[in-house]
PQR file of N, CA, C, O and H, with PARSE charges and radii, in Angstrom:
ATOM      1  N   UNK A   1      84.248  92.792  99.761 -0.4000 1.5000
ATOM      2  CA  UNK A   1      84.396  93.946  98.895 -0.0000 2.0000
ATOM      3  C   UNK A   1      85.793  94.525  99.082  0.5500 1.7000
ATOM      4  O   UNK A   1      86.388  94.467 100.158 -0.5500 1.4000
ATOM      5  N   UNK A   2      86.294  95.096  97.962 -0.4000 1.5000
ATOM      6  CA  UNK A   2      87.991  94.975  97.813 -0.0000 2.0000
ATOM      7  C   UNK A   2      87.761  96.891  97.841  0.5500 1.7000
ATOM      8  O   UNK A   2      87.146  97.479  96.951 -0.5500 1.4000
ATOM      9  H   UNK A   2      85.811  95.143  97.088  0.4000 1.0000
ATOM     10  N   UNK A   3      88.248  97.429  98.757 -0.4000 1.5000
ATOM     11  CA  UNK A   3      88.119  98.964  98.818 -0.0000 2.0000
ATOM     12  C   UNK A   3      89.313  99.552  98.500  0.5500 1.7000
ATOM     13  O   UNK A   3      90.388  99.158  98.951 -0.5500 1.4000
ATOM     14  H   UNK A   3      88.747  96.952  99.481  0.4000 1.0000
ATOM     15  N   UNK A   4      89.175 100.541  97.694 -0.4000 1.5000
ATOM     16  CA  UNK A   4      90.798 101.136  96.832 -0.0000 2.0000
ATOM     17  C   UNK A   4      90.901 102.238  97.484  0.5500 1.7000
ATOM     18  O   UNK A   4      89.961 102.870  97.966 -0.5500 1.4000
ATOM     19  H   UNK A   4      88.301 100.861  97.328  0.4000 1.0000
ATOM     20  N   UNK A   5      92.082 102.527  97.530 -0.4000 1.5000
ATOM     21  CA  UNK A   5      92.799 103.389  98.261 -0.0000 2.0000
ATOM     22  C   UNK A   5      92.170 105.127  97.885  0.5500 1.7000
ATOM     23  O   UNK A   5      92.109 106.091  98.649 -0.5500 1.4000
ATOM     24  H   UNK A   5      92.845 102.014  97.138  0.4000 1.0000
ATOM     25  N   UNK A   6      91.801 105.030  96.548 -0.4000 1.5000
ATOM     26  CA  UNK A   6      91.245 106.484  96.216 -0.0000 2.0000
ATOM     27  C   UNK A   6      89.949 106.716  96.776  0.5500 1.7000
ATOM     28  O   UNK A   6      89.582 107.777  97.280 -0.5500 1.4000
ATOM     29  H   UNK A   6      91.850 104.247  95.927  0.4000 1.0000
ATOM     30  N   UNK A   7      89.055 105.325  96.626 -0.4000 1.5000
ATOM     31  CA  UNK A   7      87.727 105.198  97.471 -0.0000 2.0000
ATOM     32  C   UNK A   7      87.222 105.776  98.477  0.5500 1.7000
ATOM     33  O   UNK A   7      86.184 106.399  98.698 -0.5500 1.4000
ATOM     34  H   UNK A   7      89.353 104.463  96.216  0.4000 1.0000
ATOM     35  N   UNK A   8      88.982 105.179  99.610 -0.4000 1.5000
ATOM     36  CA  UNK A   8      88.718 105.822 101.137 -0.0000 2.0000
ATOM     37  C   UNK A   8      89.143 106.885 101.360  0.5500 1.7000
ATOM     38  O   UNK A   8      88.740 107.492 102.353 -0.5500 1.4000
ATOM     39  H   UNK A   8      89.825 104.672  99.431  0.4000 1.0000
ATOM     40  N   UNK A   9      90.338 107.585 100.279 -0.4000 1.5000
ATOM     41  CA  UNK A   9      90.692 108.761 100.715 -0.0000 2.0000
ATOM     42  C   UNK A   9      89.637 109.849 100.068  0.5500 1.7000
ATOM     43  O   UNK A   9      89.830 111.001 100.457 -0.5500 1.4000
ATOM     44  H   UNK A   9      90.665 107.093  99.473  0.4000 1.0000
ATOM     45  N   UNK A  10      88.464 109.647  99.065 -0.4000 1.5000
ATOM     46  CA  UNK A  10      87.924 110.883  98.744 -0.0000 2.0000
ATOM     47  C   UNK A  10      86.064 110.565  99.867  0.5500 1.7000
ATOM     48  O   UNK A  10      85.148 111.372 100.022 -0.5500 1.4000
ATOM     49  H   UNK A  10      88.307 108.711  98.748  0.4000 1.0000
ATOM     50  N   UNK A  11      86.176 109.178 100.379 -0.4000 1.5000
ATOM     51  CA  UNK A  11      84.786 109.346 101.412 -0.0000 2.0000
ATOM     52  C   UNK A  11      85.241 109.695 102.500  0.5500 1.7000
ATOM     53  O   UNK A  11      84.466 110.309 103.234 -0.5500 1.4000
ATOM     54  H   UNK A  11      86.920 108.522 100.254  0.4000 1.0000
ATOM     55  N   UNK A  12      86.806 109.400 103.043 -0.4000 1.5000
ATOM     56  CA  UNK A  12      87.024 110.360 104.261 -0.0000 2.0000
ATOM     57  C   UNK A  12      87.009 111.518 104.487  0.5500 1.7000
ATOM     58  O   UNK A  12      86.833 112.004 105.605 -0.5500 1.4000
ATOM     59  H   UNK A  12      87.435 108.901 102.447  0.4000 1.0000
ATOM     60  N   UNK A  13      87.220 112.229 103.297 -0.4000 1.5000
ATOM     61  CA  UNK A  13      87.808 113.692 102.569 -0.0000 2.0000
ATOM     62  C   UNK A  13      86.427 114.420 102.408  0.5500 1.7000
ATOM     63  O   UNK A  13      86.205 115.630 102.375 -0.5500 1.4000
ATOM     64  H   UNK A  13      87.362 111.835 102.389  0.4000 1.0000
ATOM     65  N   UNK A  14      85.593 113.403 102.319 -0.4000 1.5000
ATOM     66  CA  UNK A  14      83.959 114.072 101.821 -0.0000 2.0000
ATOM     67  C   UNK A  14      83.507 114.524 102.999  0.5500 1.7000
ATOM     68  O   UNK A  14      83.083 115.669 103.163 -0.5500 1.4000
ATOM     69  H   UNK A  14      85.773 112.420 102.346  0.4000 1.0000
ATOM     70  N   UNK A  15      83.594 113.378 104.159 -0.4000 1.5000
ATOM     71  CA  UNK A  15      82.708 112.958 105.634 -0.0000 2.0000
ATOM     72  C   UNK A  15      83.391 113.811 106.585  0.5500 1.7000
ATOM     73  O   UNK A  15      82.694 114.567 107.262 -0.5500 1.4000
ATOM     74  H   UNK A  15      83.939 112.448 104.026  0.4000 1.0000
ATOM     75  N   UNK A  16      85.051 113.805 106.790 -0.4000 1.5000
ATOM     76  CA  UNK A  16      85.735 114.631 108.144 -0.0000 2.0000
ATOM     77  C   UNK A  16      86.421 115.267 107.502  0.5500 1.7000
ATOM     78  O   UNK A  16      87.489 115.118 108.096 -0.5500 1.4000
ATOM     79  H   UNK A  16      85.617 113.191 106.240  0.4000 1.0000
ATOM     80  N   UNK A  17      86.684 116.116 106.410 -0.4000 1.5000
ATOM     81  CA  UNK A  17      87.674 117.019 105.715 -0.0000 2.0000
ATOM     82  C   UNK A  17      89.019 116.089 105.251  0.5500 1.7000
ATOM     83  O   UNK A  17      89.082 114.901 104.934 -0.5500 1.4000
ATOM     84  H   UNK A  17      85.817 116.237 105.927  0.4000 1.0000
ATOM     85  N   UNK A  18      89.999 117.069 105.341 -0.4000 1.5000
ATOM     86  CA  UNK A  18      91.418 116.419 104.928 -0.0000 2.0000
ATOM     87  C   UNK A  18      92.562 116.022 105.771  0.5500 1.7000
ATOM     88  O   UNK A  18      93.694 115.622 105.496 -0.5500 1.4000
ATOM     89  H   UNK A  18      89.948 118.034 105.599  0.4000 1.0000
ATOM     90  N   UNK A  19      92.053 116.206 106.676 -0.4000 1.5000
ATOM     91  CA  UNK A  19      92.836 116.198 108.175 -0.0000 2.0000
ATOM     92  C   UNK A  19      92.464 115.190 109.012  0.5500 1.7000
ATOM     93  O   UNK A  19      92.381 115.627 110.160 -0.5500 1.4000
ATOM     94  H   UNK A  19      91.134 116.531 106.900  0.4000 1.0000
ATOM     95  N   UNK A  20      92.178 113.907 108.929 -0.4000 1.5000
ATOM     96  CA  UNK A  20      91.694 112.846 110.003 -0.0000 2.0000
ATOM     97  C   UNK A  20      92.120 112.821 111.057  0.5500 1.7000
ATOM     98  O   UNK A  20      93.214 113.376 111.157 -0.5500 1.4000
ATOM     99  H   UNK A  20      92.246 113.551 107.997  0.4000 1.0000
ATOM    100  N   UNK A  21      91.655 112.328 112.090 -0.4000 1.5000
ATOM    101  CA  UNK A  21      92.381 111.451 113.191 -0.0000 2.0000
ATOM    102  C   UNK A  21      91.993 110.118 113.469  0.5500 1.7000
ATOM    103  O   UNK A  21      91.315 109.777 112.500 -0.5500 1.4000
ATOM    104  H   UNK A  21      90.766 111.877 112.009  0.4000 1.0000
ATOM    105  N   UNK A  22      92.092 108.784 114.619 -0.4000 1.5000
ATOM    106  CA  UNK A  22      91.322 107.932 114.557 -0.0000 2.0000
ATOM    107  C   UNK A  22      90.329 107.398 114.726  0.5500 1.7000
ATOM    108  O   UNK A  22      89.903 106.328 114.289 -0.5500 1.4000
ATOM    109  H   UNK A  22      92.643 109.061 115.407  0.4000 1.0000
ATOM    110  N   UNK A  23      89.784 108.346 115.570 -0.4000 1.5000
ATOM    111  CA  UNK A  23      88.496 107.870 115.710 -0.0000 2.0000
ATOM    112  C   UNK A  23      87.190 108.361 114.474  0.5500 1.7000
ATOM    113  O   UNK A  23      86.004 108.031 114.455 -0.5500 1.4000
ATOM    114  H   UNK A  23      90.130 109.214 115.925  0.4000 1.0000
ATOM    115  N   UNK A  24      88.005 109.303 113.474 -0.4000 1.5000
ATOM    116  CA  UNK A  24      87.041 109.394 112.272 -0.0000 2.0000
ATOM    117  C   UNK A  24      87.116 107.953 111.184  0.5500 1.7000
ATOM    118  O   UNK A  24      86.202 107.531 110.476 -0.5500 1.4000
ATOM    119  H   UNK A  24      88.968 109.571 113.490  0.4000 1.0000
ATOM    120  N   UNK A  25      88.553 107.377 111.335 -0.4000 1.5000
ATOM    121  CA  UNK A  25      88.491 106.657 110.525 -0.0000 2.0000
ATOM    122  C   UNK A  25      87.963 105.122 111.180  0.5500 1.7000
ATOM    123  O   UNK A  25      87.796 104.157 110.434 -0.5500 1.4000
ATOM    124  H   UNK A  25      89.296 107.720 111.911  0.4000 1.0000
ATOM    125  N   UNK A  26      87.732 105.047 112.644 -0.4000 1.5000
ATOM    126  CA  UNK A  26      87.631 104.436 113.008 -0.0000 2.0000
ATOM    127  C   UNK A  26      85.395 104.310 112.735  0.5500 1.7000
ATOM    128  O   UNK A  26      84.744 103.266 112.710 -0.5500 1.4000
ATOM    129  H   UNK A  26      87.867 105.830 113.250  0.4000 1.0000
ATOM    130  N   UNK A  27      84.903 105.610 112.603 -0.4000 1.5000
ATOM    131  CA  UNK A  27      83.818 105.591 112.133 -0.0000 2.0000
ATOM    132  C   UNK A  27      83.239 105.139 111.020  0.5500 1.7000
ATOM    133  O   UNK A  27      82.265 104.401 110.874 -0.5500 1.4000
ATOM    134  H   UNK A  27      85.432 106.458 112.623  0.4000 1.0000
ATOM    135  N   UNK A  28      84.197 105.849 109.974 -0.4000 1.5000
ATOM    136  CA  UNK A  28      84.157 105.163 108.805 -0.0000 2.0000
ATOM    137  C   UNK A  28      84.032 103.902 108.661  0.5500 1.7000
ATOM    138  O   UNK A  28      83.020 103.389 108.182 -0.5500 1.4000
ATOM    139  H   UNK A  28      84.989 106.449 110.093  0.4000 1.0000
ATOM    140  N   UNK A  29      85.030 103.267 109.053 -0.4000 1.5000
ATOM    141  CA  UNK A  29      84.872 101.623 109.109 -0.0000 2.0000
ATOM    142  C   UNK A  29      83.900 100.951 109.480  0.5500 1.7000
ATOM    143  O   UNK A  29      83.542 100.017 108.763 -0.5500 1.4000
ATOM    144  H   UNK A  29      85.852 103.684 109.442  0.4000 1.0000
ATOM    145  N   UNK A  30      83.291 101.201 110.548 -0.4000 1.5000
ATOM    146  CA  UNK A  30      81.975 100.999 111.489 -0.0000 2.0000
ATOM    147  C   UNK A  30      81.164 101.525 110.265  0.5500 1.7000
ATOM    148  O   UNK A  30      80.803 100.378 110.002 -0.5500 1.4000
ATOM    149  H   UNK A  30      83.582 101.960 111.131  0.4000 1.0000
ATOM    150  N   UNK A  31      80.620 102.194 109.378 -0.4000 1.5000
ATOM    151  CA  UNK A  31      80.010 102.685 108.460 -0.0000 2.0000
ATOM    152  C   UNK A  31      79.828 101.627 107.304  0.5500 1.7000
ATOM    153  O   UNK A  31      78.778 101.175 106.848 -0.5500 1.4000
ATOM    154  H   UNK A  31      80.913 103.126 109.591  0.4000 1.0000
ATOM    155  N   UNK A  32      81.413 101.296 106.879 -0.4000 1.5000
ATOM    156  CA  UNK A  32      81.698 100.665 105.479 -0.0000 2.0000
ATOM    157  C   UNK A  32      81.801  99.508 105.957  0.5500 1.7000
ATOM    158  O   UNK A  32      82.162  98.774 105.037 -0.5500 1.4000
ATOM    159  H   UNK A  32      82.266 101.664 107.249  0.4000 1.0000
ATOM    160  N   UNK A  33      81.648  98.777 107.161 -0.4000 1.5000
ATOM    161  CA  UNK A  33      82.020  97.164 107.597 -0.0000 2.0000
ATOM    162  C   UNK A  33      83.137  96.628 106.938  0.5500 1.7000
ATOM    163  O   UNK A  33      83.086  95.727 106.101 -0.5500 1.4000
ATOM    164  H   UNK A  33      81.354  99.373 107.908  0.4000 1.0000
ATOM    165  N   UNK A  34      84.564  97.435 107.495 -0.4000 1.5000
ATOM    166  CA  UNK A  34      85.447  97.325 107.325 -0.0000 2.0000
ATOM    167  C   UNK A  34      86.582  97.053 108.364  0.5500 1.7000
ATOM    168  O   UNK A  34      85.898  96.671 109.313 -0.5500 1.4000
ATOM    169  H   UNK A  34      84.605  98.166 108.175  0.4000 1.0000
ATOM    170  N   UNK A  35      87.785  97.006 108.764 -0.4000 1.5000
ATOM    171  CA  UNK A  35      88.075  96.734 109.822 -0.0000 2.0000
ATOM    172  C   UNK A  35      89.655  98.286 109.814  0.5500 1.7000
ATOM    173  O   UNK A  35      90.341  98.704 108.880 -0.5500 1.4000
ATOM    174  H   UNK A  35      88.341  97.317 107.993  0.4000 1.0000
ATOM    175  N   UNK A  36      89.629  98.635 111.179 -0.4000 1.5000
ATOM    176  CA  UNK A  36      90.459  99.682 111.402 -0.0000 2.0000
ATOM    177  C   UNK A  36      92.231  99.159 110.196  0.5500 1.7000
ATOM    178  O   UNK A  36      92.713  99.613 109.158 -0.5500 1.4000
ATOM    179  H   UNK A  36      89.072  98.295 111.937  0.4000 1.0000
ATOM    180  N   UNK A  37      92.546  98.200 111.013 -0.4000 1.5000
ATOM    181  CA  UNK A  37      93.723  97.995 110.129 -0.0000 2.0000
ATOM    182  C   UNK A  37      93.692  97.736 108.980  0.5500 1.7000
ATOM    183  O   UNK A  37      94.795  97.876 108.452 -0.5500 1.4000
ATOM    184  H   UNK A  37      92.154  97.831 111.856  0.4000 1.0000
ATOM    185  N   UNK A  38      92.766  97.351 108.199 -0.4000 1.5000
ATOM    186  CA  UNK A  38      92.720  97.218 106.507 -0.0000 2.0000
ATOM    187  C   UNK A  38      92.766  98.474 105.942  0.5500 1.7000
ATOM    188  O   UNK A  38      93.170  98.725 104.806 -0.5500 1.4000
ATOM    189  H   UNK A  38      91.870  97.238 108.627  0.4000 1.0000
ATOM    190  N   UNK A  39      92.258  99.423 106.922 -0.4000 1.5000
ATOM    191  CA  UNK A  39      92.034 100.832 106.118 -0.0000 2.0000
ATOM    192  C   UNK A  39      93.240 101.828 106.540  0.5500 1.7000
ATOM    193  O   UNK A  39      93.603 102.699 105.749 -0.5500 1.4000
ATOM    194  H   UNK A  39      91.930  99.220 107.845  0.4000 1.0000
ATOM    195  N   UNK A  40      93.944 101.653 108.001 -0.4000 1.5000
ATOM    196  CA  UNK A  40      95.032 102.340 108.335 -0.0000 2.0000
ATOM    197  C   UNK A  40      96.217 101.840 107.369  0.5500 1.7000
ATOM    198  O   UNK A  40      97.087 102.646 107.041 -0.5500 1.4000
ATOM    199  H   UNK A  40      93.649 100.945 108.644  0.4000 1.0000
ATOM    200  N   UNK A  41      96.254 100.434 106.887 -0.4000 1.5000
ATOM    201  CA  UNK A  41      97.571 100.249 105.910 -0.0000 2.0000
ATOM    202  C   UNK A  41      97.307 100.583 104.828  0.5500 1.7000
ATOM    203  O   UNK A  41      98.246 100.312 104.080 -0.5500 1.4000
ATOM    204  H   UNK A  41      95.547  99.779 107.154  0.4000 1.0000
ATOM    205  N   UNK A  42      96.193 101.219 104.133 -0.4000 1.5000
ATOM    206  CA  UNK A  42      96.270 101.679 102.793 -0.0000 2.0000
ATOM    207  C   UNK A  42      96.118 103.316 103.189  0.5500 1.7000
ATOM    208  O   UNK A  42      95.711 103.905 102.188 -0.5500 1.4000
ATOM    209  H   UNK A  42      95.429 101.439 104.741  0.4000 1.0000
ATOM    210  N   UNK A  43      96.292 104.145 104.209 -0.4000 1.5000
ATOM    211  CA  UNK A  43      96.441 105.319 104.761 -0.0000 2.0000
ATOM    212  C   UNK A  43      98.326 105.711 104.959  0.5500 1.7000
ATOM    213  O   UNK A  43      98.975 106.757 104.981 -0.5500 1.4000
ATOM    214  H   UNK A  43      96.622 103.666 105.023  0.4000 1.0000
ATOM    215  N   UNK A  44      98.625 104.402 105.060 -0.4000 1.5000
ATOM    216  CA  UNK A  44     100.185 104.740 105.945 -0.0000 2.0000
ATOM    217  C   UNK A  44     100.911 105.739 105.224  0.5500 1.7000
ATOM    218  O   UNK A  44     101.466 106.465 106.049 -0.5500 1.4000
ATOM    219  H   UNK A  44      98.097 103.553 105.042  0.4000 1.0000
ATOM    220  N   UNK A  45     101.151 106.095 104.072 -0.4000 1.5000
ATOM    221  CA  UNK A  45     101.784 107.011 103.454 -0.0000 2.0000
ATOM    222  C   UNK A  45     100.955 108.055 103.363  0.5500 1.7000
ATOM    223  O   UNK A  45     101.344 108.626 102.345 -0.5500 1.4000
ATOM    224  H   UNK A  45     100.701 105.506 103.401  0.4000 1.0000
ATOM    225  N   UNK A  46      99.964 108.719 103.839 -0.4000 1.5000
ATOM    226  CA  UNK A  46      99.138 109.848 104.586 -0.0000 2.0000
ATOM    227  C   UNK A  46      99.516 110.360 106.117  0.5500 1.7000
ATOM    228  O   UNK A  46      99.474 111.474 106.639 -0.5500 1.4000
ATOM    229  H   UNK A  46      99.648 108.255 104.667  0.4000 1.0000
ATOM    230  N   UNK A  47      99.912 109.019 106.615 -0.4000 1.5000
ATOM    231  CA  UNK A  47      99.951 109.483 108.258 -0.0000 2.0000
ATOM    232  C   UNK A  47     101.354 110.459 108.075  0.5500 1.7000
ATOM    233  O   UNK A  47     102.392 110.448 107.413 -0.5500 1.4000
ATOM    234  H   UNK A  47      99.945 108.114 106.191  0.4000 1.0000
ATOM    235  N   UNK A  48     100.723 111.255 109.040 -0.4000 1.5000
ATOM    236  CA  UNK A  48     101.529 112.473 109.763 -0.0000 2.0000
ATOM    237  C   UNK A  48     101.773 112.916 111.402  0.5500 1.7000
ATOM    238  O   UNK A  48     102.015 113.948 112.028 -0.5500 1.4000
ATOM    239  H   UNK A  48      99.880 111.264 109.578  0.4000 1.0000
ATOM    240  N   UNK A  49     101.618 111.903 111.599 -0.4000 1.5000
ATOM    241  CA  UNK A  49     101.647 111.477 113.542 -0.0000 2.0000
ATOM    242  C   UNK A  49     100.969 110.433 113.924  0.5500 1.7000
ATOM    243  O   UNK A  49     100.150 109.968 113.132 -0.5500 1.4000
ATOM    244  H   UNK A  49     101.422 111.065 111.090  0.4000 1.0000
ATOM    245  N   UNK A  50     101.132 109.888 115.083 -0.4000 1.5000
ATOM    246  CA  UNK A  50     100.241 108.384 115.741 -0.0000 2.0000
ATOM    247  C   UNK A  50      98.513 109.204 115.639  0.5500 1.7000
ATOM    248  O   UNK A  50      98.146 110.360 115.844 -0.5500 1.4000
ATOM    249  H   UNK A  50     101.798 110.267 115.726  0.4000 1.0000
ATOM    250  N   UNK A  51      98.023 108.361 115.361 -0.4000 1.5000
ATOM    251  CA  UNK A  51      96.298 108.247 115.211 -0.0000 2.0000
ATOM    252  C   UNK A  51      95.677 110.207 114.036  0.5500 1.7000
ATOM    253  O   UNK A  51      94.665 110.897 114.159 -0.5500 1.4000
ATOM    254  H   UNK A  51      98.321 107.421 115.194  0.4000 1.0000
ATOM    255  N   UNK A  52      96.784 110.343 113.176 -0.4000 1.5000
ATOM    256  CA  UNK A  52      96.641 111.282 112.191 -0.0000 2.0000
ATOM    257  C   UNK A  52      96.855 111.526 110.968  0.5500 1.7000
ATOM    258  O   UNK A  52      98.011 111.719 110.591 -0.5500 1.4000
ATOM    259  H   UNK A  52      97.606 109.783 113.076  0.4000 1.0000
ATOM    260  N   UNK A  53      96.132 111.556 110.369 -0.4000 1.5000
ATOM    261  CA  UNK A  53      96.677 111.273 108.861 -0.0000 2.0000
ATOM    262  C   UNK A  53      95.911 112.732 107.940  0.5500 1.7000
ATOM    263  O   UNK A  53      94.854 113.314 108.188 -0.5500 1.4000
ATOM    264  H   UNK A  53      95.193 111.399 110.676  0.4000 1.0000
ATOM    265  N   UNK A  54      96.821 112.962 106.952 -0.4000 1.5000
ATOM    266  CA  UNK A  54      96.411 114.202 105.923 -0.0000 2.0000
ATOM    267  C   UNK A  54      96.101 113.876 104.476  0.5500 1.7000
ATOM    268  O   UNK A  54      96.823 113.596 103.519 -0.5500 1.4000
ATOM    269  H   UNK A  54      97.679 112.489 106.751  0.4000 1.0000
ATOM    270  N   UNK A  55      95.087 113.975 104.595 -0.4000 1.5000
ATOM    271  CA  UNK A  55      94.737 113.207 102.983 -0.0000 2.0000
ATOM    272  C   UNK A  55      95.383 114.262 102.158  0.5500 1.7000
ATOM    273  O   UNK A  55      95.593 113.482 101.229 -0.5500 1.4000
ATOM    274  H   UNK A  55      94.501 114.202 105.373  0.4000 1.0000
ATOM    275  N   UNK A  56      95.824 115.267 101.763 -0.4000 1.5000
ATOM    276  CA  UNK A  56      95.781 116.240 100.957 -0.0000 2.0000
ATOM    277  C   UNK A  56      97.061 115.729  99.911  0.5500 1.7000
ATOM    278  O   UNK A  56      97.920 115.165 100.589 -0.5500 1.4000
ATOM    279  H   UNK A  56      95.654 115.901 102.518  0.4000 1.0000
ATOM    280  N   UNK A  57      97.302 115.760  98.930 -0.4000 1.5000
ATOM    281  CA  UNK A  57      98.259 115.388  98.032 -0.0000 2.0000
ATOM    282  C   UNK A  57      99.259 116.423  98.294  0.5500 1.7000
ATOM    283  O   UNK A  57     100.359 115.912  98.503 -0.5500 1.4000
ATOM    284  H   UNK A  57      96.605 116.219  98.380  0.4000 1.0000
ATOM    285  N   UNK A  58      99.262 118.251  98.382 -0.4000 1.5000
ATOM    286  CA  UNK A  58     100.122 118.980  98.568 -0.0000 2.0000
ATOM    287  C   UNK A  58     100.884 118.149 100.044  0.5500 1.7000
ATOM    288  O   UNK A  58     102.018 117.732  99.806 -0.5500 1.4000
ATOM    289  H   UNK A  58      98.368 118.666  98.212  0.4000 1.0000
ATOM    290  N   UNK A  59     100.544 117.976 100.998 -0.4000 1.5000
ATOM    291  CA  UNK A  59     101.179 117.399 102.124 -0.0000 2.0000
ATOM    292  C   UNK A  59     101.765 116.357 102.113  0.5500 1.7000
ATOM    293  O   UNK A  59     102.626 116.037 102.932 -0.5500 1.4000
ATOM    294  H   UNK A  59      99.623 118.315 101.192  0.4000 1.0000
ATOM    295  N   UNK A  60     101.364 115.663 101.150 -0.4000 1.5000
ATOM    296  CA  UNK A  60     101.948 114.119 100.593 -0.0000 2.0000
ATOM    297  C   UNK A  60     103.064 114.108  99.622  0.5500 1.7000
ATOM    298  O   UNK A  60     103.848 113.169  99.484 -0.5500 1.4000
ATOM    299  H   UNK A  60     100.664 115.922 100.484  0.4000 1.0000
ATOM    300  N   UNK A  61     103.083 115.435  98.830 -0.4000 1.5000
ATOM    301  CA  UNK A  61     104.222 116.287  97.949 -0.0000 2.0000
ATOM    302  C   UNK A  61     105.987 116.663  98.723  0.5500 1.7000
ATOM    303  O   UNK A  61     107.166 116.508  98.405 -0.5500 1.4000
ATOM    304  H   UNK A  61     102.446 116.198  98.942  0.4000 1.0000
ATOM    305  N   UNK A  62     104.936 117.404 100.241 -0.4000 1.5000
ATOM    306  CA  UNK A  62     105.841 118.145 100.765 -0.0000 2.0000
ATOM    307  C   UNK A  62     106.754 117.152 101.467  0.5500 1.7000
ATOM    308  O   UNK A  62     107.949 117.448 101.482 -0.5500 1.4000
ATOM    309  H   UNK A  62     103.978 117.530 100.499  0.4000 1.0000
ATOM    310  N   UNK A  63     106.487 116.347 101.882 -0.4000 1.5000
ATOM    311  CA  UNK A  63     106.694 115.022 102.636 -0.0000 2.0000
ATOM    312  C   UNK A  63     107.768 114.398 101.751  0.5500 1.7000
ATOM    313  O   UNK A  63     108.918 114.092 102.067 -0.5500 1.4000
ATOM    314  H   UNK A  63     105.516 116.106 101.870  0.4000 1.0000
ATOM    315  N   UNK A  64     107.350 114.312 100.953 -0.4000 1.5000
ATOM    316  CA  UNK A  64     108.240 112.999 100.057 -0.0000 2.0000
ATOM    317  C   UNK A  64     109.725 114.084  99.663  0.5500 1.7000
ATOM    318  O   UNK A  64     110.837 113.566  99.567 -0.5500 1.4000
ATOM    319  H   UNK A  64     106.415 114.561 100.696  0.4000 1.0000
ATOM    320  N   UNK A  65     109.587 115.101  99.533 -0.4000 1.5000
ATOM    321  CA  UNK A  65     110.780 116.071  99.236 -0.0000 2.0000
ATOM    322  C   UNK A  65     111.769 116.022 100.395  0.5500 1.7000
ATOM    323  O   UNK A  65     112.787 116.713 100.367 -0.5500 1.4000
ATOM    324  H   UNK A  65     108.684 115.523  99.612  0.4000 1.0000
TER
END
């Protein structure tokens, strides 16, 4: 199963808010029988420190400026 990037960012967003760290996404995966790195490289332009990532689009706005 081919999981899209909007997929994981609105069931992470649903399950641990907008603010992850890794061991939520590391749940997730364990959940979706997925594997940590398939889902951290479609995250990488979210991360905002080692094992943290911000789903929020305003933060993803502020970032790119």
């Amino acid at each position: 199963m081919a999981l899209s990037t909007e997929y994981i960012l609105s069931s992470l967003s649903n399950l641990y808010g907008d603010e992850v760290v890794a061991a939520d996404v590391r749940a997730w995966c364990a959940m979706n029988a997925t594997t940590y790195q398939t889902v951290t490289k479609k995250l990488d332009e979210y991360k905002v420190g080692r094992g943290k990532w911000n789903l929020t689009v305003k933060e993803k706005l502020e970032q790119s400026l």
